[in-house]
N, C-alpha and C positions, 0 to 999 in steps of 0.2 A: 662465211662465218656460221658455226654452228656451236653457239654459246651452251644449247642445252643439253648437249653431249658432254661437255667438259664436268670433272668431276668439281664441286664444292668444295675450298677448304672449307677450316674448321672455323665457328663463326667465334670474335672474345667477349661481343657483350649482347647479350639477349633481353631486349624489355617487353612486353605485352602490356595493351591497353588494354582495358573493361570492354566486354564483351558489349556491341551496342543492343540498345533496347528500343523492341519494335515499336513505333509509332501505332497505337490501335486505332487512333483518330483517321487515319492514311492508308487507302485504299489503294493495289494498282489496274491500271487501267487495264478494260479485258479485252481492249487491240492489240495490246504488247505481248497478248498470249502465244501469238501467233511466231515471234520473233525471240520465241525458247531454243537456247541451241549454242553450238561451238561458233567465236567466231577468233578472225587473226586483224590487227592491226595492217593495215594498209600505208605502208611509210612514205608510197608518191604522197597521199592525200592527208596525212598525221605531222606531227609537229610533236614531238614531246623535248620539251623545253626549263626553261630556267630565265629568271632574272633577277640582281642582283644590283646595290647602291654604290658604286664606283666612285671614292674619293669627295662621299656626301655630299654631290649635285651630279651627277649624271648616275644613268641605267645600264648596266652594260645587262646585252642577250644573248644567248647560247642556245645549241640545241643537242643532241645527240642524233648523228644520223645512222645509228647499226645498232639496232635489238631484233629479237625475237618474241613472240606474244601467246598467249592458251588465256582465248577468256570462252564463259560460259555465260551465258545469259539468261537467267528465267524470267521468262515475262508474267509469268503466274504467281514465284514467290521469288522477291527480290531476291529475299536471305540465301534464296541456294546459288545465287550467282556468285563468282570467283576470277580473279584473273592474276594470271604472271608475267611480268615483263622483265626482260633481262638483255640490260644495255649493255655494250663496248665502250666501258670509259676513253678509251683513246680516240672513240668517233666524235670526243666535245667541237662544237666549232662554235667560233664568235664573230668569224666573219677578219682576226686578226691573227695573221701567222703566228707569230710572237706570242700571243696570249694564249693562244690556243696551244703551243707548246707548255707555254709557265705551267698549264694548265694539270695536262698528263706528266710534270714533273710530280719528283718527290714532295714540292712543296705544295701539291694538292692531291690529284689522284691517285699519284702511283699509280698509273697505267702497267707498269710494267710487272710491277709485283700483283695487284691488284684491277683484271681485267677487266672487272663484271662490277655491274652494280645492279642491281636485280629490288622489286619489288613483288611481292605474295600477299594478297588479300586473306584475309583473315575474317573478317564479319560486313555484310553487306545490308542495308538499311534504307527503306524507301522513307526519304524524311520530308520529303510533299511533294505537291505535283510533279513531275520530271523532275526532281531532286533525289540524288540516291548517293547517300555515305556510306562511302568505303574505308574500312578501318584496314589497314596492313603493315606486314614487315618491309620496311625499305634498307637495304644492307649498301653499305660504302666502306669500301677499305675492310671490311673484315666486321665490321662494327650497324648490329643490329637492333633497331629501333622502331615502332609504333608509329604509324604518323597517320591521319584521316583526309582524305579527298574530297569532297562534296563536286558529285560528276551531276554536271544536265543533259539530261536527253534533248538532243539537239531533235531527233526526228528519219526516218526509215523512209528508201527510197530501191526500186528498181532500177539500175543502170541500164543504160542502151545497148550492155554487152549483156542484161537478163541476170545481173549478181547483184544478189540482197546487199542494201549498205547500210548500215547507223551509224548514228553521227553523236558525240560525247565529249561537251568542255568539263575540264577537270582541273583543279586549282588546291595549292596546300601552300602553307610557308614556316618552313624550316630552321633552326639554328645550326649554320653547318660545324660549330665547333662541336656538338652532341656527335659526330662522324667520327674527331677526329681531323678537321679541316680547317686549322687552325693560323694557316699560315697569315700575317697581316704584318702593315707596317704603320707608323704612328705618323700625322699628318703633322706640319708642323704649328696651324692653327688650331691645334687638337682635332680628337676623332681619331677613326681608322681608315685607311687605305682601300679596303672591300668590308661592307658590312658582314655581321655576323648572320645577318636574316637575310635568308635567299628565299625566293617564291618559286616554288615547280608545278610548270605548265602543262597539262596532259590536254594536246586538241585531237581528238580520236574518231577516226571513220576506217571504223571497221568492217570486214567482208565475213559473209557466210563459210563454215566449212560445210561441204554438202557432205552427209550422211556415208558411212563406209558403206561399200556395197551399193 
């Protein structure tokens, strides 16, 4: 797969958030100076995920297992960090054949018309200690919207193979009718069939790209 080859359609609704505002009170640490640089999502050790209230008493989980990643990380000034991730909606799994169809049907992803589901960072915010908001575009189905992260630095380690790793829980929760994902059906105690608020799970251990040249 090579998602970021493919050209972009054209997007039908574009929102941006307010720009975030630095915390003056919020200093970052002058360890993480050292750990300025390109890195890529590692998908053995990552998890970027989803959960959601199934028939208002159970959780159903999901995850996506085929994206691509470009983050940058300034450990000096958060604000110039950035990152893009751009998923394979047909790679949704839940762990149930069936669902996981219903899923990349028309009556959710459209996988088929709509392959990518792609997120673009937009403003980066160190909002206290290992705490850092990420303001971005998250695009589903053609349809582009605003949404904030609040990532924690887990913590940076040398592997026994000698490659830098950080480590980043990331957490947001969404309305996916704003997508466009509206499919649902009426329960007959009342309610709905899958809630309209789904929570997206970013668990992130990322690798160094070493320097060209």
């Amino acid at each position: 797969m090579n998602l970021f080859n493919r050209s972009s359609p054209p997007r039908r609704t574009v929102a941006h958030a307010a720009p975030a505002v630095p915390n003056p009170a919020v200093l970052p640490d002058p360890a993480l100076a050292a750990l300025t640089g390109e890195w890529v999502i590692d998908p053995a050790h990552s998890r970027i995920g989803f959960s959601v209230r199934h028939a208002m008493v159970t959780t159903v989980r999901g995850s996506f297992t085929e994206y691509e990643s470009r983050l940058y990380f300034d450990g000096r000034n958060p604000a110039r960090s950035r990152a893009e991730i751009v998923l394979s909606s047909a790679s949704v799994e839940t762990g149930v054949e069936q669902r996981d169809a219903h899923l990349v049907s028309r009556d959710f992803f459209d996988a088929a018309t709509y392959p990518r589901i792609s997120f673009t960072s937009t403003a980066v915010q160190l909002a206290s200690k290992d705490v850092y908001r990420m303001t971005g575009d998250l695009t589903i189905k053609d349809v582009t919207r605003p949404v904030v992260l609040e990532l924690t630095y887990i913590g940076h380690v040398v592997d026994p193979f000698g490659y830098d790793r950080v480590g980043f829980d990331g957490t947001t929760t969404i309305n996916r009718s704003d997508w466009g994902l509206t499919y649902n059906t009426r329960l007959a105690q009342g309610g709905s069939l899958v809630s309209e608020k789904v929570r997206l799970q970013f668990d992130i251990a990322a690798t160094r790209i070493p320097p060209a040249g």
